[in-house]
Steps between C-alpha positions, in 0.01 A plus 500: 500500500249440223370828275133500703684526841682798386203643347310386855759693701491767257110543564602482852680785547253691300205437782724590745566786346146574380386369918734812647339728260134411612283593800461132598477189352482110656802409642637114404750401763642156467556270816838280455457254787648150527413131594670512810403834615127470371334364826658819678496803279269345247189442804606834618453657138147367484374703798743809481470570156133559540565776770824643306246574219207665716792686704591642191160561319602423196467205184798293563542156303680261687615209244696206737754337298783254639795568460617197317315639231515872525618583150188355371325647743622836389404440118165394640464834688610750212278755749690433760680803674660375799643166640440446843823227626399337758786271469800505805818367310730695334553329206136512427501848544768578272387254224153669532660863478650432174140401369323767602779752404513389127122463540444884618307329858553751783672154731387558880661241753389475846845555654882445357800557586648550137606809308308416140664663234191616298246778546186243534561284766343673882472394873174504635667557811833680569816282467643339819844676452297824558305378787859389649636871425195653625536272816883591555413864458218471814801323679734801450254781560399316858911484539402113576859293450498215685212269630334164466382407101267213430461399190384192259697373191242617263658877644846378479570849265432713828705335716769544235419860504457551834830309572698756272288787680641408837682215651400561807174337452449074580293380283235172627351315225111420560360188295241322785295662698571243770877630484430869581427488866788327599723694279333830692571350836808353465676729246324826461466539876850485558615752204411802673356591168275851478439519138274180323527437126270289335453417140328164452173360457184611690449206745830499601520854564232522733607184697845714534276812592305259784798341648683816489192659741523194681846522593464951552752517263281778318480748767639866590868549286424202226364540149401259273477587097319256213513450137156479312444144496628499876216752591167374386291478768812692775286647841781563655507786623809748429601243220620681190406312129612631181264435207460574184299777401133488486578179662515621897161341622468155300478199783655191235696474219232380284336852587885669449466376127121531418574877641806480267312405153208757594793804591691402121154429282340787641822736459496382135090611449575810666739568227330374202282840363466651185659794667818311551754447278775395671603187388396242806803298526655809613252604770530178650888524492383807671279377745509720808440243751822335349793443777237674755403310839345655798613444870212363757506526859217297717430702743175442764449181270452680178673574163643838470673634227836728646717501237612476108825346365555644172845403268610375793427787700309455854223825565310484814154631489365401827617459848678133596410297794695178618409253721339552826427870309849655510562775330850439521729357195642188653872466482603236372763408729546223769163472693477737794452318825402754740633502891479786780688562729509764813851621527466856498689758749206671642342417894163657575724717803697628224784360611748373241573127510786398226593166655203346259548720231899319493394193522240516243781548279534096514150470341560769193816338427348113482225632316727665209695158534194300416337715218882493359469154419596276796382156530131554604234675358714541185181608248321763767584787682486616855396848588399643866283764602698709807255556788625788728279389818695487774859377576563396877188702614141357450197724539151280405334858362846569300544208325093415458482831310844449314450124359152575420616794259668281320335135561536394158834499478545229720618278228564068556670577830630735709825547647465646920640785580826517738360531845297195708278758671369632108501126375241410779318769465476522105374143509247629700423732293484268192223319660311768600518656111344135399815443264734144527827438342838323604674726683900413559680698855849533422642694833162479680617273872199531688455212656142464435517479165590144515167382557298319192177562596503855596718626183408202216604755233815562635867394500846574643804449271712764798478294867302537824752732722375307766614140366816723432497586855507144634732389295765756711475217722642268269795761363581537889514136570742411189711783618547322779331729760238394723387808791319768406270779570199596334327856512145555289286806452131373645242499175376262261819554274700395721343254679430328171876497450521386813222151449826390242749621688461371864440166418810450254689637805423222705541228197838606461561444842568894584486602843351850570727722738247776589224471713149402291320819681803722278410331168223790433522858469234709413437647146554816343729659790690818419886568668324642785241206612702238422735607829201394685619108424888600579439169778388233220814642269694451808384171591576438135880602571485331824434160328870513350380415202645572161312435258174754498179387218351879445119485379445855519387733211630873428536721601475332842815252427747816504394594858566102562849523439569899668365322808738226500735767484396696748500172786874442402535250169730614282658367106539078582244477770224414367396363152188561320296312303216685340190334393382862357702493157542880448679529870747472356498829365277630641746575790746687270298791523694796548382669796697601810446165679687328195795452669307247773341293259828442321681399798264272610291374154815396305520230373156425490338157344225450244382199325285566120436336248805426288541674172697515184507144496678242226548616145117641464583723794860674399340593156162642704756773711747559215156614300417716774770670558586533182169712451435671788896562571458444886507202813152319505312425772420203667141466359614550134548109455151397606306702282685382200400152658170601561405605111709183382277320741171640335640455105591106576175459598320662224768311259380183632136568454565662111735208401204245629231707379322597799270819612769702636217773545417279792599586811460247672629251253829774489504503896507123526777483185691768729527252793619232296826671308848389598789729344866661568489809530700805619442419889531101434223232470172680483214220640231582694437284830179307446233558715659855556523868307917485576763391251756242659809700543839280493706734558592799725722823454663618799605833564714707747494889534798672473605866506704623237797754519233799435330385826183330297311177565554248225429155493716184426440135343658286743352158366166310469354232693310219340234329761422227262879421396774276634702804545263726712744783501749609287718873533672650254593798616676508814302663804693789711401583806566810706807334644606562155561095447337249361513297820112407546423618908291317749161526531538670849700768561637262772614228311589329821133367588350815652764680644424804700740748293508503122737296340721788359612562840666141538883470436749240597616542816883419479561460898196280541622270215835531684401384846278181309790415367684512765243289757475232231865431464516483914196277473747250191796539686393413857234221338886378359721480746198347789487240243864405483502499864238289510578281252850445672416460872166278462396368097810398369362175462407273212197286461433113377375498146170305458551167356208305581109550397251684774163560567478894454421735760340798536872644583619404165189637299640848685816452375363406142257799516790749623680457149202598281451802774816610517521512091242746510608700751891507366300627138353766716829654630652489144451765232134602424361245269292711228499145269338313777109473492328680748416142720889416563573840612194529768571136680923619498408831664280306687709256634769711577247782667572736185155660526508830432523325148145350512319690766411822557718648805370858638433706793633245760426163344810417449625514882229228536747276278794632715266385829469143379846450458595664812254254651641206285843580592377512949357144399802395343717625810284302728493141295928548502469563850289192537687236324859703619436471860286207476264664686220191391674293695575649784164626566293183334282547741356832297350386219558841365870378434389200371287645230820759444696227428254308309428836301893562453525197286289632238540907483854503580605441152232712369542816711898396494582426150209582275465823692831605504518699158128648625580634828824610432381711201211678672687555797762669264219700306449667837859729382387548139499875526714613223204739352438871650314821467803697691846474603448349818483146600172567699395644135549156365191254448463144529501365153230240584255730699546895414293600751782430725830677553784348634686527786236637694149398677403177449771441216791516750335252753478225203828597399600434820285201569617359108874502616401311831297225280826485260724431766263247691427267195779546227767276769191247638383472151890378376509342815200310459485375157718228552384416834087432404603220256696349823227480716285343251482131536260428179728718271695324258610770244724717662672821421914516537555733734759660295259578266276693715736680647611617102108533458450761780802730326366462197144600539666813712702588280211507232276695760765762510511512116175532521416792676787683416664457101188370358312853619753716243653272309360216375674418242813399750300370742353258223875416388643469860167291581593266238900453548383428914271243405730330257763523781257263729421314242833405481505432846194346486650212263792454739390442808130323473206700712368178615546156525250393275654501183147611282424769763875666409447463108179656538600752725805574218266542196270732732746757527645425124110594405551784747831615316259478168270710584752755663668541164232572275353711704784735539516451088180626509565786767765603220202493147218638699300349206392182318482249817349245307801355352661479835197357634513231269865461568414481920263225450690268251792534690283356841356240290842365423638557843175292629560220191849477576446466894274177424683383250786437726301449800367199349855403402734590769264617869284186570223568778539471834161586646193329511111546622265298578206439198195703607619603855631853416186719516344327851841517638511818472185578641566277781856676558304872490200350776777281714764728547686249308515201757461208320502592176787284386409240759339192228792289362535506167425160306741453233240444163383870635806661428492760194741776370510829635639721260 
């Protein structure tokens, strides 16, 4: 530095000192501005400094100098006192501080971050590492710790800061203004943010501030806090700003540092007096307003000043407001999404109702769950507001005064309270208070509640107790019962029940025992009135049904069961199935008629909702009890459902960014969710208020060893799956078994004396057994004789083709027919389909097995055979005595004989298994009620006893038809194929002779081994018919050799089926492998017969082409004269078989 520029700085420091020491003087400031920054601050100077000057009132000197030549500038300027920097970059800065501090220029600088070293060098305004500490101490007096931060990169430093303050915080950086509503919606929305930070520049802030209104993310419980630069030109109301002070109403930052020059200048006139000695650097290293900002609140649209932070410290002057003008500190926690719900214990009677209260539990302990950080509204927080207005009990000026005390509190939605009665009527009451919000039933089974259009608020995550109630009718019918009796009280509660009920009765093909005038009892009965309908109970009892469907409320359904009692039912006769879920309780109450209701009410059947269910489930009840330390209730699961059901819908709308403060938007969002849960797959049925429940608890009561109703899982059932029912816990009924009873207490089709009275009756069992083996043993030895004296006789095989008759399509057809019936006297066949058993207990007059036999119809059966068996007589006597040609002259005779042709092998052969079996059923009385054989019944008709009345005279009358058709019948089978002159397939008479013992002998078996053991008869069935068989192969049945192979693999099919039935007699399970087995087998029997058919048995018969069907016709319309009568041309000759 040359000599003069010493001397100049010299002189320099002289004025200043001389200025400080004087009243006033004109004040030289020099303006560093450069090039690039010239067309902002520079323009700006040229209007500002003007009003700087007249602010102040005082001679100021503003010299402009750039800053590429500031040292000159500064030589120029000896005067000059101050340097006014309006330059931004550091370097600058720091290069210009060193001038002005060997220059003795107080250095001012808009704003800097650095520390200078000298004592010249000043901020105009304060330094942003004190606005940052002065914003971190607002942040720690509000107790704010986490929230939502925007910022821009020009305020990287307080995101820094703000970072090392608190974690918690996620920080959004803001550079377009485009960007910032679609960050709001798609990101702030879903945060669950209450607290706002914002420190970036003014037009970005308020676009934040707008789209944050927009989206009513700055309501009741949020806060929202700006730097200075953040709040020029802030309305919103509540918002906090901290600015510097002096600073707390400028609108722009071009105001912020006008304001800033003026508050430093004028501070430096203020101190410049001849009273003052003070040196001046140090007053402004004094300055007051140094490290000082002031905290402003809008509130009502306006600036107000509430607070100071001083050093760091916060002082509040003035009352704060946040938004929506709260007077309440925000927490800044997870947002607060508020709910309601109405599960308190209190009914307007005063009567306690805890059932609700329990399950409510459910709700509590998935609302913990979900502000604890489960999947779903992971940034917010659930809270409900507990309504206590009514329980099970609704009264309209109750609850109307109780919600409206607290109608604010509603919150997003509102969970219903425990009974249907208070859920129908508090919707009522919504309306009528003018207020609308989702509102979820958990337990609430009213049927009405279903509809849409009456309720479009409102939906069911529990079930409809009627839809429960029909689907009894489908637990019934998979049990494998099908007679019941149904008993409901008569009001619209239960005849809603009964609109679901009824008609699922009848789908399931249920037949109704008791009389439709007994379906309906009138309501509200007490133990006295209710005697007044002792004739519809006893109707009820009358109707031997079972299985009784209860729809009858308490107390009444206690005085149900004590009347049962009183007509006679006792523990196994009857079970009930309650439609009224708390029954099952309900009847435990210990009062002095206890003792009926537990003989008769146990077990009794429910169907709910099924809870606990999968992995979501199990940690649901091990939560509960492990708070509460006690059993839940049934209702506990769906009100945990019903809040989860609620919070996935508002996490849907928050993670798309929609209005969840619309209800209707949240009600239609409601409808739409799909989620496991603790009582399975929540969905709600569209086009409906109900959830679709897949699957179904059912439960049994019990009484435990203290004498107490409990109740018991037994198993679910699953409408919509391919296993409808599944138990897992074995069902015991008062027989003390597991052995599932009939559905009438007579499980022999409406017996007049309950079933428990039947036993075996040993001497009844010992006299059938004794008429059957007569019935073998005579049947054997009339057949030897006969054999001997008159059918030892062989017959001419058929070599040579011929036209086929109607005699041999008998024959042919008499092989298929006697298959079926030979499968019918064999073992039960369980594997067979239902078709193949009906035509075998068809064709061998088995119907007891496919028809309905009661009250007398089956001596109807026993007439027509009687009947067939007088025809039969009279055709033998016919043809014996040739009675058609003695008296030709009647043409009676001649239509005898004529008709003899045709049913003698029908009534004859194909009848002889029939007939002989019915007439044998006739001494099926091995069943009783006493000791007595006139206490014995007749198994096929219990109406009747035997061996008296009318059963004695068909006793009778059966041993007369036995001994009248069992010889003519062996007698005759050989003889019919003799007379015929058009039959060419004829029977060895050997054979039938073998035949008739045979199908005796299985008769016998029959009735008598297969009825107690049928696992031998099944064996000894099979050996017999492997022993003819046998015979079978030796000595051909008929002289056509492709009738006898057929005829062989007949009964080798018969011998099939015979074995894997009695397999299956012996697994009682898993037919469907045998089944397979059955058929496979018959197709290679059947492949194997044509195979060597076509090899070895060449046919024999042959039809005419085309003439089959009119010959026939003309054979039914001509008495058959003629109808063989056109010689057969030899090119119209065609196989028969």
């Amino acid at each position: 530095m040359t000599a003069s520029g010493v001397l100049q700085r010299y002189f320099r420091k002289l004025l200043l000192l001389f200025a400080i020491s004087q009243l006033s003087i004109s004040l030289e400031i020099i303006v560093a501005y450069t090039d690039s920054n010239y067309s902002n601050s520079g323009k700006w100077n040229e209007t500002s400094i003007l009003e700087v000057t007249q602010s102040l009132n005082s001679s100021i000197d503003w010299h402009r100098c750039e800053i590429s030549v500031i040292a000159e500038c500064i030589d120029n300027f000896p005067g000059s006192l101050i340097l006014l920097d309006l330059s931004s970059n550091l370097d600058t800065q720091n290069k210009i501080s060193q001038l002005c501090s060997s220059s003795f220029i107080i250095h001012l600088v808009l704003e800097s971050s650095l520390k200078f070293s000298d004592d010249w060098t000043f901020s105009l305004a304060s330094s942003k590492t004190d606005q940052i500490n002065a914003f971190l101490a607002a942040l720690g007096y509000l107790d704010w710790t986490q929230g939502i931060a925007f910022y821009n990169q020009e305020n990287y430093d307080f995101k820094g800061n703000v970072e090392n303050f608190s974690s918690k915080f996620k920080f959004l950086a803001v550079e377009e203004k485009s960007s910032i509503e679609e960050l709001v919606n798609k990101v702030v929305f879903r945060e669950g943010a209450t607290v706002y930070c914002v420190f970036s520049h003014t037009s970005e802030s308020l676009e934040i501030q707008k789209h944050l209104k927009q989206a009513k993310l700055l309501s009741v419980g949020n806060g929202i806090i700006l730097n200075q630069e953040s709040g020029h030109q802030c309305h919103t109301d509540g918002a906090l700003i901290i600015t510097d002070y002096g600073q707390e109403f400028v609108g722009s930052p071009e105001e912020y540092f006008k304001n800033s020059i003026i508050n430093v200048i004028s501070y430096i006139l203020s101190h410049i007096s001849k009273e003052t000695t003070e040196d001046l650097l140090t007053v402004l290293k004094n300055d007051p307003g140094k490290n000082k900002f002031s905290l402003v609140n809008i509130q009502n649209g306006k600036r107000i000043i509430v607070g100071e932070i001083i050093n760091n410290n916060v002082f509040i002057l003035n009352n704060l407001t946040f938004p929506e003008k709260s007077s309440t500190i925000p927490k800044s926690t997870k947002k607060i999404l508020n709910l309601s719900i109405n599960a308190g214990p209190t009914n307007p009677n005063a009567l306690p109702a805890t059932s609700g209260v329990i399950g409510a539990r459910g709700a509590w302990i998935s609302r913990d769950e979900i502000n604890e950080g489960r999947s779903i509204l992971s940034n917010f927080q659930l809270a409900f507001f507990n309504y206590d207005c009514g329980a099970t009990v609704y009264n309209a000026k109750f609850a109307y005064s109780c919600f409206l005390k607290d109608i604010d509190k509603f919150g997003l939605g509102h969970i219903s309270s425990y009974g249907s009665s208070i859920a129908v009527g508090a919707l009522q009451t919504f309306k009528s208070l003018n207020v609308s919000f989702p509102v979820v039933g958990c337990t609430n089974s009213d049927a009405s509640l279903n509809v849409t259009q009456t309720y479009p608020m409102y939906t069911r995550v529990g079930f409809s107790t009627a839809y429960a109630s029909s689907l009894l009718s489908v637990l019934i019918k998979v049990m494998g019962w099908k007679k019941i009796a149904i008993l409901y009280q008569n009001d619209l509660w239960a005849i809603s029940r009964s609109w679901y009920l009824n008609p699922a009765i009848a789908s399931q093909g249920l037949e109704i025992m008791n009389p439709e005038s007994t379906w309906y009892i009138p309501a509200n009965l007490d133990r006295t009135t209710i005697k007044n309908y002792t004739n519809v109970f006893q109707k009820i009892i009358d109707s031997q049904a079972r299985l009784l469907i209860v729809t009858v409320q308490s107390p009444m359904c206690n005085f149900v069961l004590e009347i049962l009692y009183d007509l006679g039912m006792r523990k196994g006769d009857m079970l009930i199935f309650a439609t009224y879920l708390d029954m099952l309780t309900i009847i435990g109450t210990n009062d002095t008629f206890l003792y009926k209701r537990l003989e008769v009410g146990v077990p009794m059947f429910r169907m709910i909702q099924q809870n606990w269910v999968g992995e979501i489930g199990g940690k649901a009840k091990a939560k509960v009890m492990e708070i509460y330390k006690e059993p839940t209730n049934a209702f506990t699961c769906p009100y945990y459902d019903g809040v989860y059901l609620l919070a996935h819908a508002l996490d849907y709308m928050i993670n798309r960014g929609q209005d969840y403060t619309d209800v209707k938007k949240l009600e239609a969002v409601i409808r739409n969710q799909q989620f496991q849960g603790c009582t399975g797959r929540v969905t709600i049925e569209k086009g409906t208020n109900d959830r679709i429940v897949d699957g179904w608890d059912i439960e049994v009561s019990e009484v435990d060893l203290s004498s107490k109703i409990t109740t018991k899982f037994i198993g679910k059932l699953k409408p919509f799956s391919s296993q409808i029912l599944s138990i897992t816990n074995p069902i015991v009924y008062p027989d003390g078994t597991t052995n599932k009873p009939s559905d009438l207490r007579n499980e022999n089709s409406k017996c007049p004396f309950p079933d428990k009275e039947i036993k075996t009756f040993d001497k009844g069992r010992g006299l059938l057994f004794g008429i059957c083996f007569a019935v073998a043993a005579i049947s054997l030895g009339i057949t030897v004789i006969i054999w001997k004296k008159w059918w030892n006789i062989s017959i001419e095989e058929l070599k040579q083709k011929e036209e086929i008759s109607i005699e041999d399509t008998i024959v042919a057809a008499s092989i298929i027919i006697e298959f079926f019936q030979y499968t019918a006297m064999g073992p039960d066949f369980d594997i067979m389909s239902s078709a193949i058993a009906k035509i075998s207990d068809a064709l061998s007059l088995s119907l007891w097995d496919i028809l309905n036999f009661d009250k007398g119809t089956f001596w109807i059966i026993v007439d027509i055979v009687f009947g067939g068996v007088g025809v039969w007589a009279l055709l033998c006597a016919v043809v014996l005595l040739r009675l058609d040609e003695k008296w030709r002259v009647f043409s009676v005779f001649r239509f005898l004989s004529w008709l003899a042709d045709y049913l003698m092998p029908i009534l004859g052969n194909l009848c002889f298994i029939p007939f002989i079996s019915i007439c044998l059923d006739i001494f099926l009385c091995d069943q009783s009620i006493g000791d007595n054989f006139t206490d014995s019944f007749l198994a096929r008709d219990c109406y009747y006893f035997c061996w008296k009345n009318e059963h004695l005279g068909y006793a009778i009358g059966s041993f007369l038809a036995l001994l009248l058709y069992v010889p003519l019948a062996i007698f005759c089978r050989p003889l019919w194929q003799e007379l015929q002159h058009m039959l060419h397939v004829k029977t060895t008479p050997l054979y039938l002779m073998v035949k008739s013992v045979l199908q005796i002998t299985l008769i016998v078996m029959n009735k008598t081994i297969k009825r107690s053991q049928s696992i031998v008869h099944g064996v000894l069935f099979v050996i017999v018919m492997i022993i003819y068989i046998i015979f079978t192969f030796k000595f051909k049945p008929y002289n056509y050799p492709r009738f006898s192979w057929w005829e062989e693999l007949s009964l080798i099919g018969v011998v099939w089926l015979a074995l894997l039935s009695t397999i299956a007699i012996g697994i009682k399970d898993n037919f469907v492998p045998l089944l397979v087995v059955l058929i496979g087998g018959w197709l290679i029997i059947v492949a194997i017969g044509l195979y060597v058919q076509k090899k070895k048995y060449p046919s024999l018969l042959f039809r005419k082409r085309g003439k089959d069907t009119s010959t026939l016709f003309k054979f039914a319309f001509t008495f058959g004269k003629g109808a063989f009568s056109k010689k057969i041309m030899p090119t119209e000759i065609k196989s028969a078989d």
